[in-house]
N, CA, C and O atoms as a GROMACS GRO file, in nm:
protein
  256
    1UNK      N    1  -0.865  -0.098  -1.020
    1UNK     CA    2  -0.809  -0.019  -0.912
    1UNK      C    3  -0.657  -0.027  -0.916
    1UNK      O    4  -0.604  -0.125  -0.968
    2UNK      N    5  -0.569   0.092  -0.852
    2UNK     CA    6  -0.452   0.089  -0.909
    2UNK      C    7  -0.382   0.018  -0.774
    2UNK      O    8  -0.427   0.004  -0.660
    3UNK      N    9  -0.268  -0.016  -0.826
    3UNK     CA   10  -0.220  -0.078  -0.687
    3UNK      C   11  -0.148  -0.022  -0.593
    3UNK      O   12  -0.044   0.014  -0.648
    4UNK      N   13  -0.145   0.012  -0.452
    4UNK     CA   14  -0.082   0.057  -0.352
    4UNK      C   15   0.101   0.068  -0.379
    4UNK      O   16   0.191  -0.014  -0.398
    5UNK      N   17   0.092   0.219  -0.366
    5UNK     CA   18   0.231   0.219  -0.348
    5UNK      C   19   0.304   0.179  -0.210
    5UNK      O   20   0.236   0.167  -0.108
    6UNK      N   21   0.403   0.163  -0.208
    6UNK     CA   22   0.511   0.159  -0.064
    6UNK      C   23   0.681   0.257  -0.081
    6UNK      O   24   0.767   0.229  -0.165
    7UNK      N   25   0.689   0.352   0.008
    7UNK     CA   26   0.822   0.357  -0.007
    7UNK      C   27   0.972   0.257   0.000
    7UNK      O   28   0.968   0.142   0.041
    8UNK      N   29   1.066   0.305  -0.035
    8UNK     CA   30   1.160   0.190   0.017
    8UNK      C   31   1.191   0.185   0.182
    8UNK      O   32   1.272   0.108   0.234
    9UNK      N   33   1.118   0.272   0.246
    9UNK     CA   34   1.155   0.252   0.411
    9UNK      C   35   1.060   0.196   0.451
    9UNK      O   36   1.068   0.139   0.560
   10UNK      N   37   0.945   0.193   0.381
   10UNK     CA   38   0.767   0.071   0.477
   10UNK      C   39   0.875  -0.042   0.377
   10UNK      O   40   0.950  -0.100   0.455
   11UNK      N   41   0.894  -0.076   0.259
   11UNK     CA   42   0.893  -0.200   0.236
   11UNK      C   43   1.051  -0.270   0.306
   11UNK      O   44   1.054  -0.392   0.320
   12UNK      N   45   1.153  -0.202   0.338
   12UNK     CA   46   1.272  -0.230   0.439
   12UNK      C   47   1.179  -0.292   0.564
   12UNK      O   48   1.180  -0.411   0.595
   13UNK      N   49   1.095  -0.186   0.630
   13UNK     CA   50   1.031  -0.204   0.800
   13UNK      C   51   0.941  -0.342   0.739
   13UNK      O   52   0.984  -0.438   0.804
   14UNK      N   53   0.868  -0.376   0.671
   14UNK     CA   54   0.839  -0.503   0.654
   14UNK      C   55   0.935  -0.615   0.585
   14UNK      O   56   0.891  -0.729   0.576
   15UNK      N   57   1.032  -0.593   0.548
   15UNK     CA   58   1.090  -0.715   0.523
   15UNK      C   59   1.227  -0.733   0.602
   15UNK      O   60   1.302  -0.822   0.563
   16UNK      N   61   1.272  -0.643   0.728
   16UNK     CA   62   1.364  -0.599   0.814
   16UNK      C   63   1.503  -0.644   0.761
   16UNK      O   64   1.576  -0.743   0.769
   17UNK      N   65   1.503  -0.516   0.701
   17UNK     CA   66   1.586  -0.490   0.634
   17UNK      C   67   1.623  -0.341   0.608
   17UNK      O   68   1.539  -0.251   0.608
   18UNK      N   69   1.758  -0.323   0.588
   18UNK     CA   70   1.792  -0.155   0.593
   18UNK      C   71   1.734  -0.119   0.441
   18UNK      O   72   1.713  -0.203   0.354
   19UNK      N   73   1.706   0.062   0.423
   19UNK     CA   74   1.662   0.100   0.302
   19UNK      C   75   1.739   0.074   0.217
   19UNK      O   76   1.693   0.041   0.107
   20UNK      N   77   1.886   0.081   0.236
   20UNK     CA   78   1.961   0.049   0.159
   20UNK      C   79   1.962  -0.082   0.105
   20UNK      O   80   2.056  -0.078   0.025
   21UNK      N   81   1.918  -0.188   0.101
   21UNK     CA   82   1.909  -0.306   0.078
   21UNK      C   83   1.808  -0.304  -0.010
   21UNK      O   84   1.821  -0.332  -0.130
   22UNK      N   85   1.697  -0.267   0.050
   22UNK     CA   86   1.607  -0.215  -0.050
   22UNK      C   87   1.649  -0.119  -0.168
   22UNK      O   88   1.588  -0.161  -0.267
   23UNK      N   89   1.689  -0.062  -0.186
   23UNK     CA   90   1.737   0.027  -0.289
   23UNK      C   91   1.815  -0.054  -0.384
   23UNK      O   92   1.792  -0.056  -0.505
   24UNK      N   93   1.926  -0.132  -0.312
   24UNK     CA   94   2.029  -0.240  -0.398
   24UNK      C   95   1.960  -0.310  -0.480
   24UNK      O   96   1.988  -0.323  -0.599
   25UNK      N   97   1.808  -0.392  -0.387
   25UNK     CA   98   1.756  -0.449  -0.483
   25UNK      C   99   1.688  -0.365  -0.646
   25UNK      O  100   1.697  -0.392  -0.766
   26UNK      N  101   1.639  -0.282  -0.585
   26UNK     CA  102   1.617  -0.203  -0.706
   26UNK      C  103   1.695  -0.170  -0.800
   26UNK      O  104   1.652  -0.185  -0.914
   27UNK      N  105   1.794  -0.130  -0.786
   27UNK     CA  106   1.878  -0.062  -0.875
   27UNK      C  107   1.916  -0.226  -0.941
   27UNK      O  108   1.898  -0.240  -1.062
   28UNK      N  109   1.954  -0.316  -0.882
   28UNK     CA  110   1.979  -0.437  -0.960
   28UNK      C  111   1.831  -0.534  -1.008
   28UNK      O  112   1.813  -0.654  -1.025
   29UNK      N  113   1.778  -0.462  -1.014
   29UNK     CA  114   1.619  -0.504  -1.066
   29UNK      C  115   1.600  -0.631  -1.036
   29UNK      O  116   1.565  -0.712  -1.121
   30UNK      N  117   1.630  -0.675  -0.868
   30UNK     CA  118   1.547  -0.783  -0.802
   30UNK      C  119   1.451  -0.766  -0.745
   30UNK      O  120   1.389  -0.859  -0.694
   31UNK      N  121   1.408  -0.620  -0.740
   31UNK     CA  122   1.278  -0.546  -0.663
   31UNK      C  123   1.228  -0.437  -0.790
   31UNK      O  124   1.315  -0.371  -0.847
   32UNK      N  125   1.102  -0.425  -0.826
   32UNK     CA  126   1.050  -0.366  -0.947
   32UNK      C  127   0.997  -0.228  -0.865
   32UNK      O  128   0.910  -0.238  -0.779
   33UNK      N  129   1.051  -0.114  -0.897
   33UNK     CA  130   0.957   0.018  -0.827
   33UNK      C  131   0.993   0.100  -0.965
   33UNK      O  132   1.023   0.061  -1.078
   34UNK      N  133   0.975   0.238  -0.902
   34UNK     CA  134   1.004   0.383  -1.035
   34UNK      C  135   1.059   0.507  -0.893
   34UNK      O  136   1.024   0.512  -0.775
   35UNK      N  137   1.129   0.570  -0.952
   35UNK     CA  138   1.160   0.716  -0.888
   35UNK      C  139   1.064   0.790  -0.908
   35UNK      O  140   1.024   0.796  -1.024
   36UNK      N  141   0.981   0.887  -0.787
   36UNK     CA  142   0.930   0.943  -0.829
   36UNK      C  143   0.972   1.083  -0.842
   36UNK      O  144   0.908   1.175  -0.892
   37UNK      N  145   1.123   1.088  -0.774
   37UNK     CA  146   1.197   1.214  -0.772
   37UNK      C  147   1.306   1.194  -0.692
   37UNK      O  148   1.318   1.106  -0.607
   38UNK      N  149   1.402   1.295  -0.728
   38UNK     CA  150   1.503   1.249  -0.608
   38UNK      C  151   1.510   1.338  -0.511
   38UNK      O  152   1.617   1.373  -0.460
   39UNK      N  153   1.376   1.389  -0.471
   39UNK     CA  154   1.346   1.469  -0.303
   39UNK      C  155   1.214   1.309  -0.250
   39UNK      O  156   1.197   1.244  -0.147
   40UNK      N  157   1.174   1.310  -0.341
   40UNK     CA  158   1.031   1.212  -0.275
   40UNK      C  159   1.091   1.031  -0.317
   40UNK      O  160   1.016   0.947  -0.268
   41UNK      N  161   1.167   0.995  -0.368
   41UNK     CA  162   1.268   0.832  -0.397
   41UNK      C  163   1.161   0.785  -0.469
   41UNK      O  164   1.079   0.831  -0.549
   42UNK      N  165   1.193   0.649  -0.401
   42UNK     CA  166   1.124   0.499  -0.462
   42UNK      C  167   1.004   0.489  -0.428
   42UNK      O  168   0.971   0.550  -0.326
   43UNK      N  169   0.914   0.420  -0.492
   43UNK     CA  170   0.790   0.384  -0.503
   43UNK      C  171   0.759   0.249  -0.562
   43UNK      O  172   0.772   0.243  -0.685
   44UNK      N  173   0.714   0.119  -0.489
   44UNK     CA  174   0.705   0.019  -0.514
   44UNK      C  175   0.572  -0.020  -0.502
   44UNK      O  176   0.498   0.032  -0.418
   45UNK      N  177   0.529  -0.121  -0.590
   45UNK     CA  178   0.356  -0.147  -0.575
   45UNK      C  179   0.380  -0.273  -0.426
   45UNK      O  180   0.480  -0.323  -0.374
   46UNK      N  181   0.240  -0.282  -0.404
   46UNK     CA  182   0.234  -0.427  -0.310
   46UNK      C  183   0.244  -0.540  -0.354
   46UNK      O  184   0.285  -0.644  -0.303
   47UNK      N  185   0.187  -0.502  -0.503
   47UNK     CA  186   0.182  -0.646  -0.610
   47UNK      C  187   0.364  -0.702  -0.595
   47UNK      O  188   0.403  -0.809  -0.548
   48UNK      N  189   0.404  -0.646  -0.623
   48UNK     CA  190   0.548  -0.656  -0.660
   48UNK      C  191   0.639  -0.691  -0.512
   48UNK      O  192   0.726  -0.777  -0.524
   49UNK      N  193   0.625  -0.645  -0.416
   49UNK     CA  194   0.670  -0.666  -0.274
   49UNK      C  195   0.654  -0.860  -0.238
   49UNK      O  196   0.732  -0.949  -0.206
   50UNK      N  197   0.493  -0.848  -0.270
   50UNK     CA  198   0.458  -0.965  -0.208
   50UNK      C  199   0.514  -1.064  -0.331
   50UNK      O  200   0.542  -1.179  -0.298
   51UNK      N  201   0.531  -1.028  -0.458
   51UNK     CA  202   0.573  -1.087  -0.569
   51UNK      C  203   0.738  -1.174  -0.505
   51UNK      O  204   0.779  -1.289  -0.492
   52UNK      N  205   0.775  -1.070  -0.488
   52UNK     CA  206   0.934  -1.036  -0.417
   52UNK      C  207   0.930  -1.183  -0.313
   52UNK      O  208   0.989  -1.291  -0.321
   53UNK      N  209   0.834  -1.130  -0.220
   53UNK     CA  210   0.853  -1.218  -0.076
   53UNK      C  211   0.805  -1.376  -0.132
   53UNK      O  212   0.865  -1.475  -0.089
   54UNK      N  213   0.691  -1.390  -0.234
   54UNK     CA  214   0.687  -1.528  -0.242
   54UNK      C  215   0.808  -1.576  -0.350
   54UNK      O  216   0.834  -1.696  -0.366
   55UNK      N  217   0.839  -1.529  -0.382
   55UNK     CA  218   1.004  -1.577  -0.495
   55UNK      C  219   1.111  -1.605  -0.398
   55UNK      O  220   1.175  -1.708  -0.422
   56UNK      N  221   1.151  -1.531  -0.279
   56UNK     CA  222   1.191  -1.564  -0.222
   56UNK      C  223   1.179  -1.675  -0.071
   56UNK      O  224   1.262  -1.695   0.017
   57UNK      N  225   1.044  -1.729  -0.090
   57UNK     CA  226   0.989  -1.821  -0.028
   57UNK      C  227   1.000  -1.934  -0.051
   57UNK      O  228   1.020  -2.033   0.020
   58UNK      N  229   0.973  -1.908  -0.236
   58UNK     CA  230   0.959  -2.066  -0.301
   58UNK      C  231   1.128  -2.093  -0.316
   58UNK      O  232   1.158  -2.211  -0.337
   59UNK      N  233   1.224  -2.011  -0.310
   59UNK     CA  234   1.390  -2.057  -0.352
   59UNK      C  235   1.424  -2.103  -0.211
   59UNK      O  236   1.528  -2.167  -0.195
   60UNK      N  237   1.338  -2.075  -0.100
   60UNK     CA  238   1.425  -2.162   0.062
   60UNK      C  239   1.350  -2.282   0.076
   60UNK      O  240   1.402  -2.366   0.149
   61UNK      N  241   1.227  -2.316   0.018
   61UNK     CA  242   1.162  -2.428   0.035
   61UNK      C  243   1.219  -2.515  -0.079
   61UNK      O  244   1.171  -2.627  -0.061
   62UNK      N  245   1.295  -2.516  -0.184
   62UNK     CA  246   1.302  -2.518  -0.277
   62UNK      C  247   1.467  -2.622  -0.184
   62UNK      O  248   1.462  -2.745  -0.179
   63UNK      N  249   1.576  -2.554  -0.131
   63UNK     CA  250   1.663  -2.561  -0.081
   63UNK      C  251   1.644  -2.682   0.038
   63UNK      O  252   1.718  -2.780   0.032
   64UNK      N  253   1.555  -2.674   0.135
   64UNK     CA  254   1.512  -2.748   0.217
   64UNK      C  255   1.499  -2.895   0.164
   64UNK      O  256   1.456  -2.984   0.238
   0.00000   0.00000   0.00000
């Protein structure tokens, strides 16, 4: 089964954060998506989001 896309504005509203942040990450390939046009943007899997959120989980526990 293929994996769920997210735009960059659901994955901003879940990680509260502006789209633009989201986008930064992308373009500096700390967030993995594809264009699917530049009327319809970014497209990110869930795999990769939640990939995202536990990398950045394990570097503050990591700090602690």
């Amino acid at each position: 089964m293929a994996d769920e896309l997210m735009t960059a504005q659901e994955v901003a509203t879940r990680l509260r954060v502006s789209r633009e942040t989201v986008r930064r990450w992308l373009r500096d390939g700390k967030l993995k998506g594809f264009v699917v046009s530049d009327a319809a943007g970014w497209r990110i899997p869930v795999s990769e989001v939640d990939r995202f959120i536990d990398e950045r989980l394990s570097c503050k526990r990591d700090q602690d």
